[in-house]
ZAMARGU-4260 file (C-alpha; in steps of 0.2 Angstrom, whole numbers, plus 5000, padded with zeros to 4 digits):
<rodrens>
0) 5068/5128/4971 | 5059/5122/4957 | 5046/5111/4956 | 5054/5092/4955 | 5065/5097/4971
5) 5050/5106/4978 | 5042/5087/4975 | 5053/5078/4984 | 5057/5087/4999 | 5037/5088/5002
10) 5037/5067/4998 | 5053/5066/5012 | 5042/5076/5025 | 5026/5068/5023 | 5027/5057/5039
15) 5036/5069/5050 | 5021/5080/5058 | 5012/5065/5067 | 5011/5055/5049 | 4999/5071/5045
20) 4986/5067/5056 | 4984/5083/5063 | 4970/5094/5050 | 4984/5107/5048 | 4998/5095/5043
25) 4988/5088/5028 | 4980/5104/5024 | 4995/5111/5021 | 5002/5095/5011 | 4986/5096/5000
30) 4990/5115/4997 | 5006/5110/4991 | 5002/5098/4979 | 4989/5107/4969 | 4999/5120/4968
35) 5014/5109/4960 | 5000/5101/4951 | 4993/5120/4943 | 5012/5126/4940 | 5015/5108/4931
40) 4999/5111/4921 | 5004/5128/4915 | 5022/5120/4911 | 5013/5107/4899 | 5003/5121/4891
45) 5016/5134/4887 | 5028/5120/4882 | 5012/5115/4871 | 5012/5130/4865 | 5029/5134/4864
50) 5034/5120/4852 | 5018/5119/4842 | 5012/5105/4847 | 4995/5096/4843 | 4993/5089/4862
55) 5003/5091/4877 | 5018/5079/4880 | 5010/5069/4891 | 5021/5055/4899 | 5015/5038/4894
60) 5012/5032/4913 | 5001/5045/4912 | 4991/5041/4899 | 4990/5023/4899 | 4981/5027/4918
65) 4964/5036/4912 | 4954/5018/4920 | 4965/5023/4940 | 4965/5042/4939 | 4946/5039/4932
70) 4941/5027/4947 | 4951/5040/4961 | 4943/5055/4955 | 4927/5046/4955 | 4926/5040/4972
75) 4931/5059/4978 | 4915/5065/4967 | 4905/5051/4976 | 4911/5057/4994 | 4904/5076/4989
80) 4888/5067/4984 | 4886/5057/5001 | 4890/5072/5010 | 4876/5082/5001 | 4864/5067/5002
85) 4868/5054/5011 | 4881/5056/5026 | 4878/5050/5045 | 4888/5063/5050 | 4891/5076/5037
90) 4903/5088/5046 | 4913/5074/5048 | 4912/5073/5027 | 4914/5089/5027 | 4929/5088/5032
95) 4935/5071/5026 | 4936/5080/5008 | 4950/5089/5004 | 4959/5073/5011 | 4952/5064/4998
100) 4957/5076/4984 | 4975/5077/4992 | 4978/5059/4987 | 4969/5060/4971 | 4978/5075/4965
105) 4996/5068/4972 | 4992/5052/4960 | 4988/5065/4946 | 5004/5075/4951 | 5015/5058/4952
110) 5011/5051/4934 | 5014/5069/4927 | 5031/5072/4937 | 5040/5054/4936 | 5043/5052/4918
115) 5060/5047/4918 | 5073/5033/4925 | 5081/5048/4936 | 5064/5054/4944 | 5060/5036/4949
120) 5076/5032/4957 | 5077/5051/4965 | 5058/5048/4972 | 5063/5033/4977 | 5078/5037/4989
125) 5066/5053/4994 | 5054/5039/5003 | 5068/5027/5008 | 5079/5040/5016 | 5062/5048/5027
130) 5059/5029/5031 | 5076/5030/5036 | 5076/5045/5047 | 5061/5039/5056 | 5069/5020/5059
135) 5084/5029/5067 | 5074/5043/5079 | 5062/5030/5084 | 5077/5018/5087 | 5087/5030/5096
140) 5072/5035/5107 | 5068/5014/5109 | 5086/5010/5115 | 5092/5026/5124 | 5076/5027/5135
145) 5072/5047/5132 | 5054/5042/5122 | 5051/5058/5113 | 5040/5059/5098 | 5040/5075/5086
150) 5047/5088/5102 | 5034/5080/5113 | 5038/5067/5125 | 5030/5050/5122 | 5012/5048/5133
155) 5006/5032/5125 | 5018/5013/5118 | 5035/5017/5126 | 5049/5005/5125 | 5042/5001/5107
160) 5047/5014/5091 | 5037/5025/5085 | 5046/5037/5077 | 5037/5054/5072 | 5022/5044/5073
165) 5008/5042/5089 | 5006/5023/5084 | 5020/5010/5081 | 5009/4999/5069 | 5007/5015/5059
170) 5025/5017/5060 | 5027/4999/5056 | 5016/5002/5040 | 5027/5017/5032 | 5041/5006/5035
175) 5034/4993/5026 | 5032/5001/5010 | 5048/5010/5012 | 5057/4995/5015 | 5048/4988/4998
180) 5055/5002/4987 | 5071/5000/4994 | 5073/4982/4990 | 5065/4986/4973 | 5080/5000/4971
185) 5091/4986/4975 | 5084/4973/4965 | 5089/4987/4953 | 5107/4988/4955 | 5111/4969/4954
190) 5124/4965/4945 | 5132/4947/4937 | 5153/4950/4941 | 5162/4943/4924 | 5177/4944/4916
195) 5194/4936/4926 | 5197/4938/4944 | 5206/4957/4942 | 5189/4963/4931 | 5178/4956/4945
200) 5188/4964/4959 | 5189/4980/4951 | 5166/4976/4948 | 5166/4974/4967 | 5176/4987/4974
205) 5168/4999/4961 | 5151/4992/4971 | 5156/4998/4988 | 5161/5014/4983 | 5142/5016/4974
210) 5127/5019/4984 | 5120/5003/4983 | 5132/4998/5000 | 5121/5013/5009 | 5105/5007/5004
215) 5109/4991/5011 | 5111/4996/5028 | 5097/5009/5027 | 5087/4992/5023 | 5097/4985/5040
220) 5090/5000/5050 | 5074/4999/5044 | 5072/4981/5047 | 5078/4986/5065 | 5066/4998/5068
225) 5052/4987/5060 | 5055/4975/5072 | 5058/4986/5087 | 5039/4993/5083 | 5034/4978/5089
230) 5022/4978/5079 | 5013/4959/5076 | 5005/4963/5057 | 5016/4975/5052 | 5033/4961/5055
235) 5021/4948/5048 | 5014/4959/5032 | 5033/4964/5028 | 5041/4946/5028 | 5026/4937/5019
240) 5026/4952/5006 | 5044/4950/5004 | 5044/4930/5000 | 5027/4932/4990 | 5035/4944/4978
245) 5052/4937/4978 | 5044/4918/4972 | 5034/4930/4959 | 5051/4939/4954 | 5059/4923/4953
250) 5045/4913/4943 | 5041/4927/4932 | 5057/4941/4930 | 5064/4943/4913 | 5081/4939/4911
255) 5085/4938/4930 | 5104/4936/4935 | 5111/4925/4949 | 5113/4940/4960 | 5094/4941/4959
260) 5092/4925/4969 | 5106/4926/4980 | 5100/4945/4985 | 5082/4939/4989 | 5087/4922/5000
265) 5100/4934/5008 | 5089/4948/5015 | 5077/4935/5021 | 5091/4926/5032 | 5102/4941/5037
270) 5087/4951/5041 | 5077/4937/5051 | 5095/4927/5057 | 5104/4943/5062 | 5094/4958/5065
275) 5079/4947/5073 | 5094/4940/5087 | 5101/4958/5090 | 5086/4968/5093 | 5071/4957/5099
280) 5061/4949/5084 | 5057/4934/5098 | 5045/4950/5107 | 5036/4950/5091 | 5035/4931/5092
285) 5027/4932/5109 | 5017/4945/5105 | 5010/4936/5091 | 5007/4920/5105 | 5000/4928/5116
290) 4986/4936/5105 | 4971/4930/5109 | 4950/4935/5107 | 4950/4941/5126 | 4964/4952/5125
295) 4958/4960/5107 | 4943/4970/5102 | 4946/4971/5085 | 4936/4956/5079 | 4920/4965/5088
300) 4923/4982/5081 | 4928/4973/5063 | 4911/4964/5065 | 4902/4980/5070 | 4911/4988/5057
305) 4900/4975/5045 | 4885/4979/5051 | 4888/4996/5049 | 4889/4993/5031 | 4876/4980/5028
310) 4864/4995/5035 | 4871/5006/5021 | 4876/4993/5010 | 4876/5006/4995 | 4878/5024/5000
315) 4887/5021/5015 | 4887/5031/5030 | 4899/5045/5023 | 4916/5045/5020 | 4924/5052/5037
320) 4909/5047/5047 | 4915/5032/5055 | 4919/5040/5073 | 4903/5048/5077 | 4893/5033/5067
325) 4900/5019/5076 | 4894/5020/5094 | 4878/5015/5086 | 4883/4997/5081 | 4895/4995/5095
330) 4892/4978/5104 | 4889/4974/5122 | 4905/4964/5122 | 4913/4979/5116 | 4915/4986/5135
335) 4934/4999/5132 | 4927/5016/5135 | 4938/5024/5122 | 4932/5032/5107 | 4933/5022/5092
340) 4941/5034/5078 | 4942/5020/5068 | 4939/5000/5064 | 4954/4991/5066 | 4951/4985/5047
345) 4954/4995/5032 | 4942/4984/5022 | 4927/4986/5033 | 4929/5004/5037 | 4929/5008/5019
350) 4913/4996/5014 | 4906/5006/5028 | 4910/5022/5024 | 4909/5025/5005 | 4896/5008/5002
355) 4900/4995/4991 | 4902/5003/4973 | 4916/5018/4980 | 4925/5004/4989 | 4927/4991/4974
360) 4930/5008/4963 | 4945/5010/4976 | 4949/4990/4975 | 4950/4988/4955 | 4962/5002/4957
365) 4976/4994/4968 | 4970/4975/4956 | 4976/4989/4940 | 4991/4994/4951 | 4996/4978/4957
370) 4996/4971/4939 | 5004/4982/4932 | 5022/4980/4947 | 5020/4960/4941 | 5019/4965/4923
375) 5034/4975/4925 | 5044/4962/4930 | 5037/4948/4919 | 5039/4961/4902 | 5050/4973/4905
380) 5068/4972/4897 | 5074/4986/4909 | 5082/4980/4924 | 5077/4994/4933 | 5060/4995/4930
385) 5058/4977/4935 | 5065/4981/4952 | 5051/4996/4954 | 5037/4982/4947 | 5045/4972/4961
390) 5043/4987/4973 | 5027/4991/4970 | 5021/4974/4972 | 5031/4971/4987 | 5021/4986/4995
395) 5003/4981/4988 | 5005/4965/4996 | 5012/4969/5013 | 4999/4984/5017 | 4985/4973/5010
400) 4988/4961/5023 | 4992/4975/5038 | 4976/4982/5033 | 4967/4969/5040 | 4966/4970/5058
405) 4973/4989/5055 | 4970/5006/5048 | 4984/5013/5039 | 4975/5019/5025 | 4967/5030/5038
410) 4986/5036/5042 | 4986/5052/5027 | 5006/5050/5028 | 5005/5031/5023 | 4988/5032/5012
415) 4999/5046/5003 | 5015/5036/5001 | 5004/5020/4995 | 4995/5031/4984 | 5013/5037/4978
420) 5016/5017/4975 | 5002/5014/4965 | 5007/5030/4953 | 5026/5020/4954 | 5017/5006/4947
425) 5009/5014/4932 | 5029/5022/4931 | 5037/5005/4932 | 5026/4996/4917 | 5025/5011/4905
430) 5037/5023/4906 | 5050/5021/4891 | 5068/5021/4892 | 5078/5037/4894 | 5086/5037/4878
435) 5070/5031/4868 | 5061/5044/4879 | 5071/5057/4870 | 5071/5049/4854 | 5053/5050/4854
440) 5053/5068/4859 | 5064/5071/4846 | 5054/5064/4835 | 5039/5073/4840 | 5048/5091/4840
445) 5055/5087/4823 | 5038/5083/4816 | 5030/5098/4824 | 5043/5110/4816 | 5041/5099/4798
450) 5022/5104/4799 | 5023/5121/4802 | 5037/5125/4789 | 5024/5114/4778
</rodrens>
């Protein structure tokens, strides 16, 4: 296998064992990605080497992302330093490290290895069809009644999907973004029919012969098992990402079609109108209704969460330390006798763990990220790139609202997957066309070979 497929297949299995939290499951991810990351570094070099070359051949994604991969390392180097000097708890940092360095090295790994319009797409589908075999196990599971997890059966939310995952908000997270690149992909694909009416039949019938017909109903499915989560924020977060970006698309794309508009009012009213009747988006309503301060604790823990960081408003307590940290600050009116692993708050749990400079290192990173998915789709002549900016923006916002009263960035399956995103992001804004990709290779070979006959 070499290293591309070895990629993806380890990008499709991210969420299976638990969504990695178990220690072993994203232990053994981490190993595999620095060691893809050491063999694509050796390929650089001997290619460097091979063809005489001045400098690597860096993809441009890659080099136009020195301010991200600077601000991600950094706050890695900053969580060694509060675990030497600073942290609450510093086994817990201890052990919190190497999955920090996981999602810093997949980023690093992700803007060397996606250099070209069939890498995107491939690693695109890699996420979308993983989101799409957790949406139909934790579907089946919902409807048939049998409530098994990964070969375990199901001790905690039955009745509600969960896929692979302990938690159906977690679920519901992953879906989200995968839902995202999936519209992005499809955003991709659309197409004006012209011509007469014999050349548009033979456009449309040529479209349901293509893939693009099996990406919509993975989008159905996933939609299905989103709302079958149950999951109040993660339904919310996916619906207001998805008319957020599409008013974005739709004030700022670049030579968007008709199909454009059609395709984005569609998936809002056959998703919500059709899918939400079927399978139960009215629970989710009730759910959402019946919400209230007495039934929730996570506006105490988010608040105890704060205080947490204003007593560590700089260093932080550790990165890691929130568990054995938080008992501390717990309020009386926090009465549950569980364990708090984490805030119920992505935001607040970071500001408390890494202090304020680590976490707005971490913020101006998704701002770069975020920019760069609109800026794709405001500047970019490539259709397709302008459905991954649309992606990548999609998925920003929608797990910047669930992180609110959640904690998927604490999920190393979907902080992984995000982190992926925001790599997709530099991919989508930078990364030339195919053909000019080689053109400039060309050139660059043709040069090196001038030079040294010179």
């Amino acid at each position: 296998m070499n290293r591309w497929n070895a990629f993806l297949v380890l990008i499709f299995l991210l969420p299976l064992p638990y969504g990695l939290v178990p220690d072993w499951a994203w232990t053994i991810a981490g190993v595999a990605v620095f060691t893809l990351l050491a063999f694509e570094l050796r390929a650089l070099s001997s290619e460097q080497s091979k063809l005489q070359l001045e400098s690597p051949n860096i993809p441009i994604a890659f080099d136009r992302a020195t301010v991200p991969l600077v601000l991600i390392w950094g706050v890695q180097f900053w969580a060694l330093i509060q675990w030497c000097f600073f942290s609450l708890s510093p086994f817990d940092s201890l052990m919190s490290l190497p999955e920090g360095f996981f999602y810093a090295g997949l980023f690093t790994l992700a803007l060397l290895m996606i250099n070209t319009q069939k890498r995107t797409e491939q690693v695109v589908w890699a996420v979308v069809l993983a989101a799409g075999f957790q949406a139909m196990y934790g579907s089946v599971m919902t409807l048939t009644g049998l409530e098994y997890g990964l070969f375990i059966q199901k001790e905690h939310y039955k009745g509600v999907a969960t896929g692979t995952y302990v938690n159906r908000n977690h679920l519901a997270g992953y879906l989200e973004l995968a839902i995202a690149l999936g519209v992005g992909l499809l955003l991709a694909q659309t197409a004006d029919y012209k011509g007469s009416v014999r050349q548009r039949l033979r456009q449309f019938i040529r479209m349901l012969l293509s893939s693009k017909v099996l990406l919509r109903l993975l989008l159905a499915i996933l939609v299905i098992a989103l709302v079958l989560t149950r999951s109040r924020m993660g339904n919310t977060a996916f619906f207001a990402s998805l008319m957020a970006t599409g008013a974005i698309a739709l004030f700022m794309m670049r030579n968007k079609t008709k199909s454009t508009t059609i395709l984005l009012g569609s998936l809002l009213v056959i998703d919500i109108a059709i899918v939400g009747t079927f399978f139960g988006v009215e629970k989710v309503a009730e759910r959402l209704q019946s919400t209230s301060s007495q039934t929730e604790s996570r506006d105490e823990v988010t608040r105890d969460t704060l205080n947490m960081f204003k007593s560590y408003p700089i260093s932080g307590v550790g990165a890691g330390a929130f568990t054995h940290v938080y008992p501390v600050f717990k309020g009386d009116d926090v009465s549950t006798p569980l364990l708090y692993q984490h805030a119920h708050n992505d935001y607040a749990q970071f500001l408390a763990e890494f202090g304020l400079p680590a976490t707005f290192a971490l913020f101006v990173m998704v701002l770069w990220s975020l920019r760069w998915g609109i800026s794709a789709m405001r500047q970019r002549n490539s259709q397709f790139y302008q459905g991954v900016g649309f992606a990548c923006t999609m998925a920003i916002i929608a797990i910047g609202i669930h992180s609110i009263v959640d904690f998927n960035l604490q999920i190393p399956a979907n902080a992984a997957t995000f982190v992926l995103i925001l790599a997709l992001a530099a991919v989508a804004r930078w990364t030339p066309h195919s053909s000019s990709r080689r053109s400039t290779s060309g050139r660059r070979r043709r040069r090196s070979k001038h030079e040294t006959s010179t």
